[in-house]
KEBADO-949637 format. One record per residue (C-alpha): x, y negated, z. Coordinates in steps of 0.001 Angstrom, whole numbers, padded with zeros to 6 digits, always signed. Each point is the difference from the previous one (the first is absolute). Layout:
# residues N
XYZ/...
This chain:
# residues 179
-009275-012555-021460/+000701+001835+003368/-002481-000094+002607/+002010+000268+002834/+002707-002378-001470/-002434-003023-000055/-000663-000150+003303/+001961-002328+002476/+002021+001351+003146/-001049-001952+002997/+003073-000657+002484/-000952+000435+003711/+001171-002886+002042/+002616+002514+001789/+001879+000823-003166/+002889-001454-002144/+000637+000583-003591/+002899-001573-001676/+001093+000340-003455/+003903+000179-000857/+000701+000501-003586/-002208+003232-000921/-000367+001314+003601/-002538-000350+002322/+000540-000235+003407/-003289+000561+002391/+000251-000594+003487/-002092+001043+002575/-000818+001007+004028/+000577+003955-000781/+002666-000564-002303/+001682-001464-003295/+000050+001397-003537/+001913-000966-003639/-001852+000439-003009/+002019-000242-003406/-002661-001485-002605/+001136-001139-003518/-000641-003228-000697/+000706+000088-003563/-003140+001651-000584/-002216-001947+002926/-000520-002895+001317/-000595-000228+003734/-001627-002620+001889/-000075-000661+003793/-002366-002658+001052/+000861-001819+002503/+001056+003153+002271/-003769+000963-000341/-000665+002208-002957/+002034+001757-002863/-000644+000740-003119/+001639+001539-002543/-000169+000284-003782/+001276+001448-003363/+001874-002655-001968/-001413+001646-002861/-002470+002831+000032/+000861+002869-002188/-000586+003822+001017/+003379+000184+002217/-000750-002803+001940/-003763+000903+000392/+001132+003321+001665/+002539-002005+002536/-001997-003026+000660/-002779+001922+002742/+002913+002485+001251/+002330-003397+000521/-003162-001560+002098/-000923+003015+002289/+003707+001069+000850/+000394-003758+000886/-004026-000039+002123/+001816+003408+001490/+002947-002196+001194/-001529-002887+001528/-002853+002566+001375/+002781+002322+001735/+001475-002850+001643/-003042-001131+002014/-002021+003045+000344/+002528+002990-000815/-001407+003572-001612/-000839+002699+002242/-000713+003556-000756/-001377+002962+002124/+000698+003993-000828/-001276+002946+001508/+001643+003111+000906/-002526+002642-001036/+000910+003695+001057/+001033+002250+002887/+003051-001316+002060/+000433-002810-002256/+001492-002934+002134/+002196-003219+000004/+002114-001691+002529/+002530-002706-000035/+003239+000605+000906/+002017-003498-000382/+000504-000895-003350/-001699+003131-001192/-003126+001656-000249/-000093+003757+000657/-002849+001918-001733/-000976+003697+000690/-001479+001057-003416/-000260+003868+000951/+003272+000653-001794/+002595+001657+001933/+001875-003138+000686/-001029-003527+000770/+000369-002919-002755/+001472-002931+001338/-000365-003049-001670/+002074-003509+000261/-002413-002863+000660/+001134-003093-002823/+001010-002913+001844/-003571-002550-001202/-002028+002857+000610/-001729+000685+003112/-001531+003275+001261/-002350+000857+002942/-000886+003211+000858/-003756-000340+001608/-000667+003899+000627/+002215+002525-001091/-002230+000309-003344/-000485-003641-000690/+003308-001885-001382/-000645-004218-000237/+002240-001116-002760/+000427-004158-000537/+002384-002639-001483/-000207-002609-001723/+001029+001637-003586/-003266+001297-001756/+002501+001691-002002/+002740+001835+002548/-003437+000550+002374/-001146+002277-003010/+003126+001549-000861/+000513+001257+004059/-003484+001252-000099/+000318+001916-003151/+003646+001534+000887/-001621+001405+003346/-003356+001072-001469/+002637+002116-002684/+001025+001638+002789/-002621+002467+000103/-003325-001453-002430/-003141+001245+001041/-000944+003252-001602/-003866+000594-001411/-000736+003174+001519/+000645-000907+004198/+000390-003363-000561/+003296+000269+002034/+002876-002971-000839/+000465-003454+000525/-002917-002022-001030/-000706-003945-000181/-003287-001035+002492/-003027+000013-002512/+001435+001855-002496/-002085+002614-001877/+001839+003114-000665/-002137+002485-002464/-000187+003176+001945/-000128+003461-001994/-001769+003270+000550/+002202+002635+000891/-000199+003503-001093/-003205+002073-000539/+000090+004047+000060/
């Protein structure tokens, strides 16, 4: 039995979900998403625009695997489209900084040229100081893939701690060099 499957996905009064064949459609203030579940292999319930639920038609170790990944991608959906995801990251080193410039944002990275990088169209991006970069959307999924393709821009390194960091995260620092 999955833990996380079992448990029922309360709709918030703002949000639509409609089922058409074996796609979801969620609907929401921030935005709207499809989800493609298989409904050969579960049964999904919507009560009464409420709650969802969804489970296995019959549990073997396939559909025990799918069953709590089906239920949080869908929570992720219909929480995206009320509240949205928001990350923060850091710019951590000497001369480091961000700016927007349109449909871009420009980071100085100390290499000898700036990185520009094209802003996806759901995504938004704030630039609070020129260390801090807001990222938000209402995609847990393309929100995470924007904040890991700038943080691979330049990763934070153990010995300065110098890179692109998220806020809160714990970097294990290194002793350098001893004579």
């Amino acid at each position: 039995m999955s833990k996380i499957g079992k448990i029922n996905i309360s709709i918030p009064d703002k949000v639509k979900v409609a089922l058409t064949g074996n796609i979801i459609n969620v609907e929401g203030p921030l935005g709207k998403k499809s989800l493609n579940i298989d409904l050969e292999v579960f049964d999904l319930k919507i009560n009464e625009g409420k709650e969802i639920s969804i489970k296995p038609k019959k549990l073997d170790q396939n559909t025990k695997r799918l069953w709590g990944m089906n239920r949080s991608l869908l929570n992720n959906a219909i929480i995206g489209s009320v509240k949205g995801y928001e990350k923060i990251l850091e710019l951590v080193g000497v001369g480091f900084r961000a700016a927007l410039k349109g449909k871009q944002l420009n980071l100085q990275l100390g290499f000898s040229h700036d990185i520009n990088f094209d802003i996806p169209e759901n995504i938004k991006i704030a630039v609070e100081k020129q260390t801090i970069i807001k990222i938000s959307g209402f995609d847990k999924q393309e929100v995470g893939m924007v904040v890991s393709k700038i943080k691979s821009f330049r990763p934070p390194e153990p010995y300065k701690g110098k890179g692109i960091r998220e806020q809160g995260q714990y970097i294990l620092r290194k002793e350098g060099k001893k004579k």
